[in-house]
FIDREN-555283 format. One record per residue: residue number from 1; x, y, z of N, C-alpha, C, O in turn. Coordinates in steps of 0.2 Angstrom, whole numbers. Example, Ala and Ser with C-alpha at 12.3 -4.5 7.8 and 13.67 -1.06 7.14 Angstrom:
2
[atom 1, [66, -28, 39], [62, -22, 39], [66, -16, 39], [71, -17, 42]]
[atom 2, [64, -11, 35], [68, -5, 36], [64, 0, 39], [67, 6, 40]]
This chain:
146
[atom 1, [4, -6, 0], [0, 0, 0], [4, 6, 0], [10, 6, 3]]
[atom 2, [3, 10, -3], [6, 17, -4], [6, 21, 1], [0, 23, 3]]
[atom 3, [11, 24, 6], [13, 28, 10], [8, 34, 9], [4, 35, 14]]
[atom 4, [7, 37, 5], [3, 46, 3], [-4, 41, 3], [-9, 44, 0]]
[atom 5, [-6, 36, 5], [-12, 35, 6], [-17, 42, 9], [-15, 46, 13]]
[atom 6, [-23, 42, 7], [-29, 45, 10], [-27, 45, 16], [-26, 39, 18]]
[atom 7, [-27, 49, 23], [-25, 47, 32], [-17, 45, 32], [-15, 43, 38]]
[atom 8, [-13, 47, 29], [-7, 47, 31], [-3, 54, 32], [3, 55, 33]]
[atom 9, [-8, 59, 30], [-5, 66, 32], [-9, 67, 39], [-14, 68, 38]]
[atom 10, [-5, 66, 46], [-8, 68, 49], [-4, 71, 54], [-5, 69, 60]]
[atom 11, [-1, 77, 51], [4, 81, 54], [-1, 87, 60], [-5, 91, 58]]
[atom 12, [1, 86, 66], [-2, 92, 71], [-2, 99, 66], [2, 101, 61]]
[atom 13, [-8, 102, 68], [-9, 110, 65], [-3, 114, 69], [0, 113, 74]]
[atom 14, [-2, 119, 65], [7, 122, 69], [1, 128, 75], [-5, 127, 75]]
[atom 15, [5, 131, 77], [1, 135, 80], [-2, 142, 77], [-6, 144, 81]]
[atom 16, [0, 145, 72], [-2, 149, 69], [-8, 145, 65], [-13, 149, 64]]
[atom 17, [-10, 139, 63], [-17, 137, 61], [-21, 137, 65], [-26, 139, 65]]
[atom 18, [-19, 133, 73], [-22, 135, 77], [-26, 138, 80], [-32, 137, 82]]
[atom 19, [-21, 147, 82], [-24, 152, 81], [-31, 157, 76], [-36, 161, 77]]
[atom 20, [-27, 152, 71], [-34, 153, 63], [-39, 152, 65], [-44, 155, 63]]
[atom 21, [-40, 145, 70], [-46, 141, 69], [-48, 145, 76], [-54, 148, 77]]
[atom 22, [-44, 146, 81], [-48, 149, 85], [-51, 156, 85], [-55, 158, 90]]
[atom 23, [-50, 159, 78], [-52, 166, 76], [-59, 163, 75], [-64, 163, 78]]
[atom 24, [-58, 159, 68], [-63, 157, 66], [-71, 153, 69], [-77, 153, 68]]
[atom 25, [-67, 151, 75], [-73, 147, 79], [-77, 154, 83], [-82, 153, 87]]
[atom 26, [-74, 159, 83], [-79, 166, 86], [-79, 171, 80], [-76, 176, 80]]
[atom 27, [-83, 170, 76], [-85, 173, 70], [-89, 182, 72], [-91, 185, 68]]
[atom 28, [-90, 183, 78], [-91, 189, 82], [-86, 192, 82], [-81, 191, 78]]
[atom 29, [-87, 196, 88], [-82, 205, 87], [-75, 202, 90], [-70, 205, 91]]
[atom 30, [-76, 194, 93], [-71, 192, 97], [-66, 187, 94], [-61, 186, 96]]
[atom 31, [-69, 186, 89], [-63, 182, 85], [-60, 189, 80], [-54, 189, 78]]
[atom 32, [-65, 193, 80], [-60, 200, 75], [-56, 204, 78], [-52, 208, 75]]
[atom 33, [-56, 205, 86], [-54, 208, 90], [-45, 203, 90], [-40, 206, 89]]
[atom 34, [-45, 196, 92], [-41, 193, 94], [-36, 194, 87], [-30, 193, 87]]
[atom 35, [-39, 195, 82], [-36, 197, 75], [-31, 201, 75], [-25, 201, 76]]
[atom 36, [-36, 206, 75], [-33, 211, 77], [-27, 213, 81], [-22, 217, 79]]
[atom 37, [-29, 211, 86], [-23, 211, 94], [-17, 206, 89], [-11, 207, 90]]
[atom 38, [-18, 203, 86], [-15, 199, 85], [-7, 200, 78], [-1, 199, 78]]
[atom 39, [-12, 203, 74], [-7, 209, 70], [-3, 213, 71], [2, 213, 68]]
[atom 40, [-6, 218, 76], [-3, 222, 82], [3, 220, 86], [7, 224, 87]]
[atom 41, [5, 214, 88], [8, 210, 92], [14, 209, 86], [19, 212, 86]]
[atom 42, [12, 205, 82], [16, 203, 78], [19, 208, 72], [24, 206, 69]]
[atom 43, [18, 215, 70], [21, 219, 69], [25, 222, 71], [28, 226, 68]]
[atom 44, [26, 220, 76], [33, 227, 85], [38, 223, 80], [41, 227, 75]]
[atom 45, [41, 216, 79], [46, 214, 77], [43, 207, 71], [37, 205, 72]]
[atom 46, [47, 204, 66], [45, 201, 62], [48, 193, 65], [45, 188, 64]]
[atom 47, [54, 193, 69], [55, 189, 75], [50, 185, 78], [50, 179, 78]]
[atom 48, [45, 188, 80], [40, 186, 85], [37, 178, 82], [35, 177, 76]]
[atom 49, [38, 174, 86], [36, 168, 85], [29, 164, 89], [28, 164, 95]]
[atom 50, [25, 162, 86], [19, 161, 89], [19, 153, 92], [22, 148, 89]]
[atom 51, [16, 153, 97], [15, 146, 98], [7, 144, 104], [3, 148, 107]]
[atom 52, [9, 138, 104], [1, 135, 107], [1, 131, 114], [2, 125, 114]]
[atom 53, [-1, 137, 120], [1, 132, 124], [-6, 130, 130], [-12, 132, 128]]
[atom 54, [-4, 128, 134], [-10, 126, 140], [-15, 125, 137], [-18, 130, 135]]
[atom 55, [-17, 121, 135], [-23, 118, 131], [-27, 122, 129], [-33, 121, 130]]
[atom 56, [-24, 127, 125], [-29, 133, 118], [-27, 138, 120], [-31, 143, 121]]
[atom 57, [-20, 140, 121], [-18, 147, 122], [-14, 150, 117], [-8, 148, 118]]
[atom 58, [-15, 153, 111], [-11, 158, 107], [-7, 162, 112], [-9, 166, 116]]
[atom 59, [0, 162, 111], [7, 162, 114], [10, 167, 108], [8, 166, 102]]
[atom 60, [14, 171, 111], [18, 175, 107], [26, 176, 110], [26, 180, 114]]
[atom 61, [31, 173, 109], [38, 174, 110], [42, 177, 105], [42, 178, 99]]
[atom 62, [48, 180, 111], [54, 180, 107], [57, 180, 112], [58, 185, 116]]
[atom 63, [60, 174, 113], [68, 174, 117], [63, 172, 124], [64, 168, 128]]
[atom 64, [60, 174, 124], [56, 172, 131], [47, 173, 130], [46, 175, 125]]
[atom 65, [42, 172, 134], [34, 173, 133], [34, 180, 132], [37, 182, 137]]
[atom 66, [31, 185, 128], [30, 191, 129], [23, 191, 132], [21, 192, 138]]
[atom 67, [17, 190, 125], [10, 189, 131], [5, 183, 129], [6, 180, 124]]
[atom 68, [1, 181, 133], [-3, 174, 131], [-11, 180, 128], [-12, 186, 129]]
[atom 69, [-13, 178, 125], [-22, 179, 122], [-26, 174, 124], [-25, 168, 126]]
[atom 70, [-31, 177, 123], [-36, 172, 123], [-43, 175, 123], [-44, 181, 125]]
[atom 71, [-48, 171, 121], [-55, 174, 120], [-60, 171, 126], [-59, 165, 129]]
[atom 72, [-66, 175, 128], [-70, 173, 135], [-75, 174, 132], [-76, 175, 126]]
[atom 73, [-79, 174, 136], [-89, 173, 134], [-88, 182, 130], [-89, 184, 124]]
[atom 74, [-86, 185, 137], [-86, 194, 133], [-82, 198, 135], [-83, 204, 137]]
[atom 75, [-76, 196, 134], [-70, 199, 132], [-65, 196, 128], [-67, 190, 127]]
[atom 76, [-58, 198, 125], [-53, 196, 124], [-47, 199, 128], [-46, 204, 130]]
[atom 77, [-45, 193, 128], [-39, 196, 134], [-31, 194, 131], [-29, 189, 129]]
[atom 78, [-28, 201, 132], [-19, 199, 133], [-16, 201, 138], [-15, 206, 141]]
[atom 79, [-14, 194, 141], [-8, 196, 146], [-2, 195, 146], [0, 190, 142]]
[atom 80, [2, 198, 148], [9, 199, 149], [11, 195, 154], [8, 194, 159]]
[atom 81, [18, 190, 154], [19, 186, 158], [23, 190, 164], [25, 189, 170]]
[atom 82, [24, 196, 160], [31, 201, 167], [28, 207, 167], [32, 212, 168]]
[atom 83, [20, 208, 166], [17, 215, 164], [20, 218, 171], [23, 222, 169]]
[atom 84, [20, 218, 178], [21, 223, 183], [29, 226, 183], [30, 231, 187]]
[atom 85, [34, 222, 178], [37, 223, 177], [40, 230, 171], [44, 234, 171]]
[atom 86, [34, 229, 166], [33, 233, 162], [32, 240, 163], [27, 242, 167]]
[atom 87, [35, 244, 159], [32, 253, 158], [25, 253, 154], [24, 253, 148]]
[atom 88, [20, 254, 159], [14, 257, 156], [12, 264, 155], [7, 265, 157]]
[atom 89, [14, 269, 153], [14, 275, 154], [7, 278, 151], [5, 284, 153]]
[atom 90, [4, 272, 146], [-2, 275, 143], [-9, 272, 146], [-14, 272, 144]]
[atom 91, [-7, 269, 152], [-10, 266, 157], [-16, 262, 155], [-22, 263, 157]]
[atom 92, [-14, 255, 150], [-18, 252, 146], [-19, 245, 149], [-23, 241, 147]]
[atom 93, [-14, 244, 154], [-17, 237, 159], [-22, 238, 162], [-22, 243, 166]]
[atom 94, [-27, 236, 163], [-34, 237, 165], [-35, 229, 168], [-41, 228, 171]]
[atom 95, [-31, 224, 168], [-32, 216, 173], [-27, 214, 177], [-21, 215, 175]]
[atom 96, [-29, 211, 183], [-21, 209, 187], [-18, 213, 188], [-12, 212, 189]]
[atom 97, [-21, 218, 188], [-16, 223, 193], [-13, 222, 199], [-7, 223, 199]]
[atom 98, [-15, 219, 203], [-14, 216, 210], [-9, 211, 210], [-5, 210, 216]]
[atom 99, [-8, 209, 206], [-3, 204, 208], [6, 208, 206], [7, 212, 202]]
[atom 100, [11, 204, 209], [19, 208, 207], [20, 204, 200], [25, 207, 197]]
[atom 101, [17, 199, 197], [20, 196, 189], [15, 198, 184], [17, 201, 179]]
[atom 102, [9, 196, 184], [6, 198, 178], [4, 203, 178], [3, 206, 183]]
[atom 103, [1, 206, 172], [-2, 211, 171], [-6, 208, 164], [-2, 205, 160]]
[atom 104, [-14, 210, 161], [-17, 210, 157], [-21, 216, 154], [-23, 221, 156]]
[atom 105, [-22, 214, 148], [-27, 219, 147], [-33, 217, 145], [-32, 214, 139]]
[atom 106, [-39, 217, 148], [-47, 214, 144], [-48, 221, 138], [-47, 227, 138]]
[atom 107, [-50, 217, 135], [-54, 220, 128], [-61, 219, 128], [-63, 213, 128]]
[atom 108, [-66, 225, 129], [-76, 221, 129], [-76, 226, 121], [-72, 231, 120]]
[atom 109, [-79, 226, 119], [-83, 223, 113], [-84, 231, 110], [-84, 233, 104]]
[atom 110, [-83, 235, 116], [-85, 244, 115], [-78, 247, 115], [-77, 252, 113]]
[atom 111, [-73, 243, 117], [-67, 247, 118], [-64, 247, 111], [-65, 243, 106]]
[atom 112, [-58, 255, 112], [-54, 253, 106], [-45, 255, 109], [-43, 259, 112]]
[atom 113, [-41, 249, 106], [-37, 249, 105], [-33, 253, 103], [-33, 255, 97]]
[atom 114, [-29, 254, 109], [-24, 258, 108], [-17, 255, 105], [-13, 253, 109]]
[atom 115, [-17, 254, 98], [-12, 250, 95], [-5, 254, 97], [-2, 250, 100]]
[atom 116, [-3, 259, 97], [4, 261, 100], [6, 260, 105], [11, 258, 106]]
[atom 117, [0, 261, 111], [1, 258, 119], [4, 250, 119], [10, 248, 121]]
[atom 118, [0, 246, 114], [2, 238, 117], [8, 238, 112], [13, 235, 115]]
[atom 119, [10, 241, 106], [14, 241, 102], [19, 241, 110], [20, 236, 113]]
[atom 120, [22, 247, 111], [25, 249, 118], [25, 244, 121], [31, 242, 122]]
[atom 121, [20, 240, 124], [19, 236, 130], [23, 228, 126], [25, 224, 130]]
[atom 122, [23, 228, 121], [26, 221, 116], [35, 222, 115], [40, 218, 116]]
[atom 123, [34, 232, 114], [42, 232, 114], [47, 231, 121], [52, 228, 123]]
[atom 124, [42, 234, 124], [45, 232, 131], [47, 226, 134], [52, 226, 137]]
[atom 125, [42, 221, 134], [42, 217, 135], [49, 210, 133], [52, 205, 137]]
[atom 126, [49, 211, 126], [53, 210, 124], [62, 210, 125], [67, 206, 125]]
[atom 127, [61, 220, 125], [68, 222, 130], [70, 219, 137], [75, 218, 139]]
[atom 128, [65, 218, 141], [64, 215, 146], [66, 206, 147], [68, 203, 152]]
[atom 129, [64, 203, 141], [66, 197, 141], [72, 197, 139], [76, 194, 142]]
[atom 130, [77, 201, 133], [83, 201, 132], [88, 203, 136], [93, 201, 135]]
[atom 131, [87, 207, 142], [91, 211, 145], [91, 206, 152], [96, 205, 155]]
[atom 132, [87, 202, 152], [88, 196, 157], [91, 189, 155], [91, 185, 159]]
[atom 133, [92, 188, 149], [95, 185, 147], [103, 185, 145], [108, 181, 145]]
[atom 134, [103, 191, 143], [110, 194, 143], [113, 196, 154], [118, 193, 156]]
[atom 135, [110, 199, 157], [111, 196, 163], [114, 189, 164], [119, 186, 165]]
[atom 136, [108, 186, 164], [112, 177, 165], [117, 175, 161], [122, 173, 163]]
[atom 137, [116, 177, 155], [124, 176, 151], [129, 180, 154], [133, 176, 158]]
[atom 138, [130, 184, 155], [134, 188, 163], [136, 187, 168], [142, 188, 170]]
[atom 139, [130, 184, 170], [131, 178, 175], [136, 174, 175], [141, 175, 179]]
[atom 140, [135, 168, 172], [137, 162, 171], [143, 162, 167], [146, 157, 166]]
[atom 141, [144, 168, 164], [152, 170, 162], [155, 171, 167], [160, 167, 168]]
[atom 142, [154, 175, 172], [158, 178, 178], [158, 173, 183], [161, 172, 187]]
[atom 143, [152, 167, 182], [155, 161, 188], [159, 155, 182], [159, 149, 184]]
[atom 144, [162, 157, 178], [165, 151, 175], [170, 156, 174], [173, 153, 169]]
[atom 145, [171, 160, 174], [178, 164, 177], [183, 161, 181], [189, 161, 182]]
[atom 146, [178, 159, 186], [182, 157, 194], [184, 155, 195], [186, 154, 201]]
């Protein structure tokens, strides 16, 4: 029998398809919002690589998690894995404020995005994971110095 048979592609969807499908499955203001956010994100840097984690979580990296999405009954949400970490200056974290690690931002249905604010909040984020990264590299030079 022939290898390329019917049912022998049965390669997992990457995560950028998954994404797709998860726009697709909310064909309301919530799968075009999560679009949206999501262009937005992926424009800061061409780098930016997407993936799919915790069982339906659109992920955005580079070098480290920048923010997770996700969609709800009646919002769209992005959070930042190091958001209290981050300069918000245009004061668009609006979730998780309380806590010292994350910060989010809910999106309802009336709201509009402030594409430069998150643009900021994606570059920062970013800088933040490289600058920690070059620290441990740092590190771990100057203890294998010794």
């Amino acid at each position: 029998m022939d290898d390329t048979a019917a049912g022998a592609d049965t390669a997992a969807p990457t995560a950028a398809e998954q994404i797709d499908a998860l726009i697709a499955k909310h064909p309301d203001w919530r799968g075009a919002r999560l679009a949206q956010l999501r262009a937005i994100i992926r424009s800061v840097d061409p780098a930016i690589v997407e993936t799919w984690k915790w069982m339906g979580s659109p992920v955005w990296e580079l070098g480290g998690i920048i923010c997770v999405g996700n969609i709800f009954r009646g919002k769209v949400k992005i959070g930042f894995m190091d958001g209290a970490a981050l300069p918000d200056p245009k004061g668009i974290f609006n979730a998780e404020l309380e806590g010292n690690k994350r910060r989010s931002i809910d999106y309802f249905e009336a709201d509009v995005v402030d594409e430069e604010g998150l643009r900021d909040l994606v570059r920062a984020a970013i800088t933040l994971i490289a600058d920690r990264a070059s620290a441990k590299a740092a590190a771990k030079a100057s203890a294998n110095k010794k």
